[in-house]
N, C-alpha and C positions, 0 to 999 in steps of 0.2 A: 504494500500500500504506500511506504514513504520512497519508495524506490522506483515508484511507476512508470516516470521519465527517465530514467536512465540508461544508461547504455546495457542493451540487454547481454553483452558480454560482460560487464562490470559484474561482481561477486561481490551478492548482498553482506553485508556482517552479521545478519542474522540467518544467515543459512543453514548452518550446521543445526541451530535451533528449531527453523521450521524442517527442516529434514527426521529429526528425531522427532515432532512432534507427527508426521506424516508416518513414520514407521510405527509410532506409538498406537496410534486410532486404527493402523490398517491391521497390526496387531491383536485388538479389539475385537474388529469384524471378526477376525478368525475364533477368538474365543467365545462368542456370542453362539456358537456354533455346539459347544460344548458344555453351554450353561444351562442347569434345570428352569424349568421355567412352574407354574402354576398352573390347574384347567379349571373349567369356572364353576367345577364343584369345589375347588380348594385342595384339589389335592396336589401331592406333587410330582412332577414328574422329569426323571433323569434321564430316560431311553434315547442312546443316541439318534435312532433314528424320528421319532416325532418332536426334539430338541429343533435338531438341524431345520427339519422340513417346516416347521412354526416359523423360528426365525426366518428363513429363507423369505418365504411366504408374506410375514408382518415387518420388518423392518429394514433386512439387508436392499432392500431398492434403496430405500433412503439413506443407509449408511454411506453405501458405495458411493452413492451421486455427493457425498459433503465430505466424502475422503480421499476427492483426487490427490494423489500427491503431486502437488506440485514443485514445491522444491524440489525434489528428486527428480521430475522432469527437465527445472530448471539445472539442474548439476550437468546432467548429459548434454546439455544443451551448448553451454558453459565450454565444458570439457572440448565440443565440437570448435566452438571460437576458439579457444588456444591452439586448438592439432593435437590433442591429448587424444582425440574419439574420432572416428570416422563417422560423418552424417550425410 
């Protein structure tokens, strides 16, 4: 956001920051995957497979679409402006 104008080979100083916070949430996603959840008798339930398929189902759309990583796309990006990456 405070970087918007800038040279998009320039390397923001909060990178490394939003990078880790992009591995963090995508990290997330994965474990949502693994989490008990509750059925609307109240009970609970841990079976991997109706875990997975609920999540999938109720909120992994919305996760993925507000977890692009960006930074991480912006690093390869980066990488390509120096000659570090082939793009």
């Amino acid at each position: 956001g405070f970087y918007w104008f800038a040279d998009p080979c320039d390397k923001s100083p909060l990178q490394p920051w939003d990078m880790a916070m992009d591995c963090w949430f995508l990290a997330e996603i994965l474990m949502n995957f693994f989490v008990g959840t509750f059925s609307p008798q109240g009970m609970y339930i841990d079976e991997l497979k109706i875990v997975s398929w609920k999540y999938f189902k109720q909120d992994f759309a919305f996760d993925m679409a507000t977890s692009i990583p960006v930074a991480i796309i912006e690093y390869f990006s980066q990488l390509a402006c120096s000659g570090g990456g082939e793009a």
